[in-house]
C-alpha positions in Angstrom: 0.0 0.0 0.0 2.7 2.1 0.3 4.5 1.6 -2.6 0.9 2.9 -4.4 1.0 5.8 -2.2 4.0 6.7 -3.7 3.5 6.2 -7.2 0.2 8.3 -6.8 2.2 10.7 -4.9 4.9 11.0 -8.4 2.5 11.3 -10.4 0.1 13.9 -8.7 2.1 16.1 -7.0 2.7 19.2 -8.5 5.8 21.9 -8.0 6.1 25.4 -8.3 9.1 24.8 -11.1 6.7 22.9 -12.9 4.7 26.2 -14.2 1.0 24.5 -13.7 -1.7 27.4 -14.4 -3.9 27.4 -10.9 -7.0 26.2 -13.0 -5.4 23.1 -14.3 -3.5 22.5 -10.8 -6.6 22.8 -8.6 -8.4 19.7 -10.1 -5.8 18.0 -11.4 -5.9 14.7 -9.1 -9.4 14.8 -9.8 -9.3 14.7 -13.1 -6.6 12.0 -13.3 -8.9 9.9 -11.6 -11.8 10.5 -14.2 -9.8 9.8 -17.0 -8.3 6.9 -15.1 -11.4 5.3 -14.8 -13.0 5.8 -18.2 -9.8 4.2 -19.2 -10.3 1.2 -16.8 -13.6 0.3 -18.0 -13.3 1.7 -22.0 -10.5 -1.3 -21.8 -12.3 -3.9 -19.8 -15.0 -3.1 -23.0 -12.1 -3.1 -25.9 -10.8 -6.3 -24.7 -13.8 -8.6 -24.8 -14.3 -7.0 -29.1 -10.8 -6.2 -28.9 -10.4 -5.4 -32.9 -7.1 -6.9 -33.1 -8.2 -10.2 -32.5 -11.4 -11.0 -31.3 -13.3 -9.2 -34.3 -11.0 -10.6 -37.0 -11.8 -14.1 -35.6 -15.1 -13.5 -35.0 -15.1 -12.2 -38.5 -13.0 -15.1 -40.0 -16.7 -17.5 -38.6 -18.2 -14.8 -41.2 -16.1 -15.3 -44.5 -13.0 -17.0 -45.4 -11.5 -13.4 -47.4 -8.3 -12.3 -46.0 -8.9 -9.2 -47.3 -12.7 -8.7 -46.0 -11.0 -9.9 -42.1 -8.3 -7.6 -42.3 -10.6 -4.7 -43.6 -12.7 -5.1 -40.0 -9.7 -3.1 -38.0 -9.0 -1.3 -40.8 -12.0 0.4 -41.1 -12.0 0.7 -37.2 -8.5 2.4 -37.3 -9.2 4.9 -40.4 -12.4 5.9 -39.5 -10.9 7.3 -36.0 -7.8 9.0 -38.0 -9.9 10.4 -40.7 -12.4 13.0 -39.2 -10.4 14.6 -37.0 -9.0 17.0 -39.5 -12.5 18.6 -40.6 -13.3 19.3 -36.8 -10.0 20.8 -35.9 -11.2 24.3 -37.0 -14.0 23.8 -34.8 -12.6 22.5 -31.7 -9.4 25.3 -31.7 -12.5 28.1 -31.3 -14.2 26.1 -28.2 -13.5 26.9 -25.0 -14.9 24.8 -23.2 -14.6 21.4 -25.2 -15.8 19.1 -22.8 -19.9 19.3 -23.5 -19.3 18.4 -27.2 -16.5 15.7 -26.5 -19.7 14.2 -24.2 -22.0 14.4 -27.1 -19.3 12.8 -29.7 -18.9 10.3 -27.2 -22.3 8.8 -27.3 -22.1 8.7 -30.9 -19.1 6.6 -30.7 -20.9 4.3 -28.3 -24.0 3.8 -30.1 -22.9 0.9 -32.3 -21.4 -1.4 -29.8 -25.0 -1.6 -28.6 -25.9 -3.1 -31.8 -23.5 -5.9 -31.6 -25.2 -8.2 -29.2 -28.4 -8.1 -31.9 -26.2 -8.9 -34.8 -25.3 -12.1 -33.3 -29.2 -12.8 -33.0 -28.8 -13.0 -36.8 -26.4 -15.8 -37.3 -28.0 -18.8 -38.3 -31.0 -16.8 -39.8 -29.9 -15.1 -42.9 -26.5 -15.8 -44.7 -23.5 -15.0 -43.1 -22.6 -12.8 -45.9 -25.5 -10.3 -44.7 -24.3 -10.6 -41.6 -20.6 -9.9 -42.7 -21.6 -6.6 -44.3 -23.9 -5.4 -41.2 -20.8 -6.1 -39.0 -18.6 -4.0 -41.3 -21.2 -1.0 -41.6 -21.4 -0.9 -37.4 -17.4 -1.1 -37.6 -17.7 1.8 -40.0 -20.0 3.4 -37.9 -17.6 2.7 -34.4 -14.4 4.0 -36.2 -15.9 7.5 -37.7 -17.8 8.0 -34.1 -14.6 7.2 -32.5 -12.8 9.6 -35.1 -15.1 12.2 -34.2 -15.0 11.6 -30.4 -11.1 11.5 -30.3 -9.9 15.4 -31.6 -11.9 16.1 -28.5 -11.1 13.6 -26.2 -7.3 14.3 -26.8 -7.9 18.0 -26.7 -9.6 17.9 -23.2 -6.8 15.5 -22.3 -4.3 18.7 -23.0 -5.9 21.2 -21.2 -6.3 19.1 -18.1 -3.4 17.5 -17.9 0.3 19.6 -17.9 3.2 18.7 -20.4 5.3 18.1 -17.3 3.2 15.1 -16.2 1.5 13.6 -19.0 4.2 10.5 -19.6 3.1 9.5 -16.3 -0.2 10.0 -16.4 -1.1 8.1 -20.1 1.1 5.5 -18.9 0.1 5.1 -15.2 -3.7 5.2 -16.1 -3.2 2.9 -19.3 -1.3 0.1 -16.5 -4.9 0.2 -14.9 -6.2 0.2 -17.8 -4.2 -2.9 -19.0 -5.0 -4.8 -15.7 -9.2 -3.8 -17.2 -8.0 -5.3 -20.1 -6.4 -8.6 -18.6 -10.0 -9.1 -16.3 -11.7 -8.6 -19.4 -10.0 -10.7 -21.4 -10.4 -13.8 -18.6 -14.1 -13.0 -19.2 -13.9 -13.5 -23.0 -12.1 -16.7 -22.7 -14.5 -18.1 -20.2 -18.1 -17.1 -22.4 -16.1 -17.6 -25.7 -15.1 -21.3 -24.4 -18.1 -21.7 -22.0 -21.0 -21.4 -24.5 -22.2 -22.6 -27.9 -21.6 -20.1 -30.8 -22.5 -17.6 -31.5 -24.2 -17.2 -28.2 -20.4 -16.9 -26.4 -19.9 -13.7 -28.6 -23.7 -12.2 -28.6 -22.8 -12.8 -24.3 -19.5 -11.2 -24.3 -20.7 -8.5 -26.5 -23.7 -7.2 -23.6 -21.0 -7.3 -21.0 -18.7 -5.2 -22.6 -21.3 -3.1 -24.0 -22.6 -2.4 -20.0 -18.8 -1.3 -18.9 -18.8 1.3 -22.3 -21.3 3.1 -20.5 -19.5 3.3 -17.3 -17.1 4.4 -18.9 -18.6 7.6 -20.0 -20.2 8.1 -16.7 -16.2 8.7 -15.8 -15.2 10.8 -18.5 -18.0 13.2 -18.4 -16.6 13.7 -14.5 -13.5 15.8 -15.8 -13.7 19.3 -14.5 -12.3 21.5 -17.5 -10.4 25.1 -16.5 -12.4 28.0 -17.3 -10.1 29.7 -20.9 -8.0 32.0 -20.0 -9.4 34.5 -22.6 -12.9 34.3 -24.2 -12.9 36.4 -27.5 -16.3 36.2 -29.6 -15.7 35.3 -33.1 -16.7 37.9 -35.7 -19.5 36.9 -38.2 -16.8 37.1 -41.2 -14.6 34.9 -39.4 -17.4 32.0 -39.4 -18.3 32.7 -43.0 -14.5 32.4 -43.7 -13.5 29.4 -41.2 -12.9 26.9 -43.9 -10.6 28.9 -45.9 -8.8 30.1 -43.4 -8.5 26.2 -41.6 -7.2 24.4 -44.9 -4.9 28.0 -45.0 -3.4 27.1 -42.3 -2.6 24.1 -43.1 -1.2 24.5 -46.4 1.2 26.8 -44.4 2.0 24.5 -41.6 2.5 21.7 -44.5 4.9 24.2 -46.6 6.6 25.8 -43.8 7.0 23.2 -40.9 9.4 20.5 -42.3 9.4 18.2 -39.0 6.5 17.9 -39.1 6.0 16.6 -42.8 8.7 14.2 -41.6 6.4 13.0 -38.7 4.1 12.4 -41.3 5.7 10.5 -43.4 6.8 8.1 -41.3 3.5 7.5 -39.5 2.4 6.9 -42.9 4.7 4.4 -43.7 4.4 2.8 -39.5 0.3 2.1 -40.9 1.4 0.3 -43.9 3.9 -1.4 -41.8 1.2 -2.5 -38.8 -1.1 -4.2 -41.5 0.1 -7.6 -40.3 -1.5 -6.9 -36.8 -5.1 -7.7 -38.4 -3.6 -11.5 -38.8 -1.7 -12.1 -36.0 -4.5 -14.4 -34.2 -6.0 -15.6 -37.4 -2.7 -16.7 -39.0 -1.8 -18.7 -34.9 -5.6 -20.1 -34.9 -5.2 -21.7 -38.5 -1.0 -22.2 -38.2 -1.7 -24.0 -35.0 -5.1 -25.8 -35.1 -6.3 -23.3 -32.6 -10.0 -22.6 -31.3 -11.9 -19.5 -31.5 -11.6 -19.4 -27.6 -7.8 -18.8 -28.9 -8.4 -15.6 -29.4 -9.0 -14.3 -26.0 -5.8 -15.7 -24.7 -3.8 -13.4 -27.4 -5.4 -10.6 -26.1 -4.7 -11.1 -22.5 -0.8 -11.6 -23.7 -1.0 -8.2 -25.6 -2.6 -6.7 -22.4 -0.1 -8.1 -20.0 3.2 -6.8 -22.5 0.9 -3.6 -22.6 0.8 -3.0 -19.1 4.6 -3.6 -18.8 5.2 -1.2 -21.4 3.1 1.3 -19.7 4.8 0.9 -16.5 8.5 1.5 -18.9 7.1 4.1 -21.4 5.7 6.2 -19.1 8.3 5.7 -16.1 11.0 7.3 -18.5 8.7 9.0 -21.2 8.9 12.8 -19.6 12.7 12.5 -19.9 13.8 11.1 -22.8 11.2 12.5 -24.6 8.1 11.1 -27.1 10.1 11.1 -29.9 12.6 8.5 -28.6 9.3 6.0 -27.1 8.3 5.8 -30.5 11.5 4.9 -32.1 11.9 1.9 -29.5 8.4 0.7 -29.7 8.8 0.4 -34.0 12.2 -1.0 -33.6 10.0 -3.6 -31.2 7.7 -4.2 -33.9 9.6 -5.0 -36.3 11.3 -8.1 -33.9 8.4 -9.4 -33.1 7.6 -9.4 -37.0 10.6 -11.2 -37.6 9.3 -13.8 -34.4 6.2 -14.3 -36.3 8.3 -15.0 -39.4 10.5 -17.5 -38.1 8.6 -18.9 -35.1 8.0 -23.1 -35.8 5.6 -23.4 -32.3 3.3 -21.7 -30.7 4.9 -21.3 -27.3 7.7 -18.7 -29.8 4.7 -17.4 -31.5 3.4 -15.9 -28.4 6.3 -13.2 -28.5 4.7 -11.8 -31.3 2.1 -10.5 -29.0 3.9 -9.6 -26.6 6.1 -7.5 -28.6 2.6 -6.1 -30.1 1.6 -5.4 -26.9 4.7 -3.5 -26.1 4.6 -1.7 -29.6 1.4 -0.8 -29.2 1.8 0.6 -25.9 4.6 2.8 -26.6 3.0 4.2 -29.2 -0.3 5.2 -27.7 2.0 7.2 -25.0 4.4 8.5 -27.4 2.6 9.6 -30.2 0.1 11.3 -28.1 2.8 13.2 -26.7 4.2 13.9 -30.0 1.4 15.3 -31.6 1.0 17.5 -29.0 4.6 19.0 -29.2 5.0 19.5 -32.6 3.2 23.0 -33.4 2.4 26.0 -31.4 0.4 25.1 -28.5 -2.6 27.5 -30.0 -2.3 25.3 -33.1 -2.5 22.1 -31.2 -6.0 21.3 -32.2 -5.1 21.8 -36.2 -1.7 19.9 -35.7 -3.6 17.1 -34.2 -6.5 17.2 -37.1 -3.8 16.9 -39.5 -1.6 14.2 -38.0 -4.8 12.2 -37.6 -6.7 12.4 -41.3 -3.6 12.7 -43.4 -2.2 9.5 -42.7 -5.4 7.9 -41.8 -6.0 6.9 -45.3 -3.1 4.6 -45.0 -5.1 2.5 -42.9 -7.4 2.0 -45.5 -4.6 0.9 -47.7 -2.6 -1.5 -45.6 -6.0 -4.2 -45.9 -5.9 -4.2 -49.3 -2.2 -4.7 -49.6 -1.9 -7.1 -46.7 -5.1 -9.2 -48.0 -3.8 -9.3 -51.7 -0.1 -10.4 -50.2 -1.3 -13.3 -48.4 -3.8 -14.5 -51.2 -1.1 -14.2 -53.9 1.9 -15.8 -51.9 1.6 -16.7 -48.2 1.6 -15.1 -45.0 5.0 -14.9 -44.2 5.7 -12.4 -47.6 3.2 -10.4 -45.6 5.0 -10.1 -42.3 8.2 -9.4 -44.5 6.9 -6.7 -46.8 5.3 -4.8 -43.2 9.2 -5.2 -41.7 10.1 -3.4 -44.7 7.5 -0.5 -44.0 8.5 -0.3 -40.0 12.3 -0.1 -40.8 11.5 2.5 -42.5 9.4 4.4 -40.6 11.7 3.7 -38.1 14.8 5.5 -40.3 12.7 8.3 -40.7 10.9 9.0 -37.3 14.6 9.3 -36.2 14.8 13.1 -38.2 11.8 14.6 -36.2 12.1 16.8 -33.4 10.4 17.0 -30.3 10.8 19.7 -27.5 13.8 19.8 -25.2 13.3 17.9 -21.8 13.3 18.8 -18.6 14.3 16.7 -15.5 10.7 16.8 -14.2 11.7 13.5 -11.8 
């Protein structure tokens, strides 16, 4: 108990040398324990339809396309990268941001609560009717989610200060994780316990229940009141569009680093495209069942929640930039694991090294995007970094499900090493700001 005194204690307290403004200050334990908690149960939820590999086996019961499985996460992923730019004018105007991230937020949700019905249908129409219904409510869950994020991460900004936000994404993701984990127990007990599709339909209305929990927590955050409040002149609405793609023809022209970032997150997409087959490639390598599927997940959670606990423990020193560099150059290993693994016991370092990827990434990239423009920009930086290498995402399915179909999936796994090496080359040119010893 002590020991988590003083890891709250780290990551809480707040110093004069740290330059907090007294309206993010005052509520910022409260507010880490909001966003704690909707990240606790939003990951209790993710893990039981986790879309990396529950959905594309769940899928995979669906249709035997690669290509249609790997387009369920892809759709997921791009649809939560590719709105964000189109609201970014929007959101930089708001001052307070936390009443629309609310209402995005139910949009997001709305879908999952479909799932459980769509499993009613198996059995009574075709499975390729079903297939399609599945993709439009993924469709549906990654725009909502694209539309819900540019807020989400901009309310993250304003209540939580540069100097702590390594800890706090990676402290609250470890709980998180350990969500994750329980929920992932659950999904290999109903995925294994009952008949299909009954185990998913189940799994599906539990998760669906924490989702909404979830939100209960986030819409606890107590934003700061804006500093300023200006009231935007009526030319200034008639013109916002202009002056919004403007701006970012100027930040594309003028702000080399930060065409660099993007071109290596472009290239890190086209390189994660072998993530969608990671459990479907073990199940039919290894003569594995559905149930499978759950296990993988709780091994991704468990590397995640270590690489939380590393990312985020050394994340406000050395800087986002760096966190990202080692989690591709983890990637890539575990690509060459999956390449050359012969069992499944070596196989499971795949996801572990996923899980580790993945981790360092959420923390670090978040960071990034947040240091690579003027802080009164942030909202348009984050826009851009999100839609214009979304549509990579969309991409990587169609590459990855024409690799395996034409050759085998192991030129797949090669080809997305390729695309991480050299993401990896080039995230190594970009800049983030200078650290300070905040430990």
């Amino acid at each position: 108990m002590n020991l988590l005194t003083r890891l709250f204690d780290r990551v809480l307290q707040i110093r004069p040398e740290d330059n907090v403004p007294l309206g993010v200050a005052t509520n910022f334990k409260h507010n880490v324990f909001a966003n704690t908690f909707d990240q606790m149960f939003f990951s209790f939820s993710d893990s039981i339809w986790s879309i990396n590999t529950i959905m594309p086996v769940f899928a995979a019961t669906l249709t035997d396309s690669p290509f249609l499985i790997g387009l369920i996460p892809a759709v997921v992923n791009a649809g939560w990268f590719l709105p964000q730019l189109f609201m970014s004018g929007r959101i930089s105007k708001m001052p307070k941001v936390l009443p629309f991230s609310l209402k995005m937020g139910f949009l997001e949700r709305f879908p999952y609560m479909c799932l459980p019905f769509l499993t009613l249908l198996i059995g009574k129409v075709d499975n390729q009717t079903v297939y399609w219904l599945l993709l439009f409510l993924m469709i549906w869950r990654g725009i909502g989610g694209g539309m819900a994020g540019l807020p989400w991460q901009e309310l993250n900004a304003r209540v939580i200060p540069i100097s702590h936000r390594a800890r706090f994404i990676g402290l609250s993701r470890i709980f998180g994780q350990l969500a994750g984990v329980l929920g992932s127990l659950v999904s290999v007990y109903l995925l294994g316990k009952f008949p299909y599709p009954k185990n998913y339909a189940i799994g599906f209305v539990v998760a669906a229940i924490s989702l909404w929990f979830s939100y209960a927590s986030y819409s606890r955050n107590r934003e700061p009141e804006p500093e300023t409040v200006s009231q935007p002149k009526k030319e200034d609405k008639t013109n916002a569009p202009e002056q919004t793609w403007s701006l970012m023809k100027q930040i594309l022209k003028s702000d080399g680093n930060f065409r660099r970032y993007l071109g290596s997150r472009s290239l890190a997409f086209l390189g994660n495209m072998a993530s969608a087959f990671l459990a479907v490639y073990a199940i039919e390598r290894f003569h594995l069942g559905d149930a499978h599927a759950a296990i993988f997940t709780a091994l991704l959670l468990i590397s995640g929640i270590l690489g939380y606990a590393v990312w985020g423990s050394i994340g406000d020193r050395i800087g986002p930039q760096k966190i990202v560099i080692l989690s591709f150059t983890t990637w890539g290993l575990g690509l060459v694991v999956a390449i050359l693994s012969q069992s499944l016991w070596v196989y499971y370092i795949v996801f572990a090294a996923f899980g580790l990827y993945t981790s360092g990434l959420n923390l670090g990239d978040t960071m990034l995007v947040m240091e690579l423009g003027d802080e009164r920009l942030r909202p348009t930086y984050l826009g851009m970094a999100r839609t214009l290498t979304g549509g990579f995402l969309l991409i990587a399915p169609v590459l990855s499900g024409w690799l395996v179909q034409s050759f085998n999936y192991n030129v797949m796994f090669a080809v997305s090493f390729g695309f991480v090496l050299l993401s990896t080359i080039l995230m190594s040119t970009v800049k983030d700001r200078p650290r300070k010893r905040f430990i």
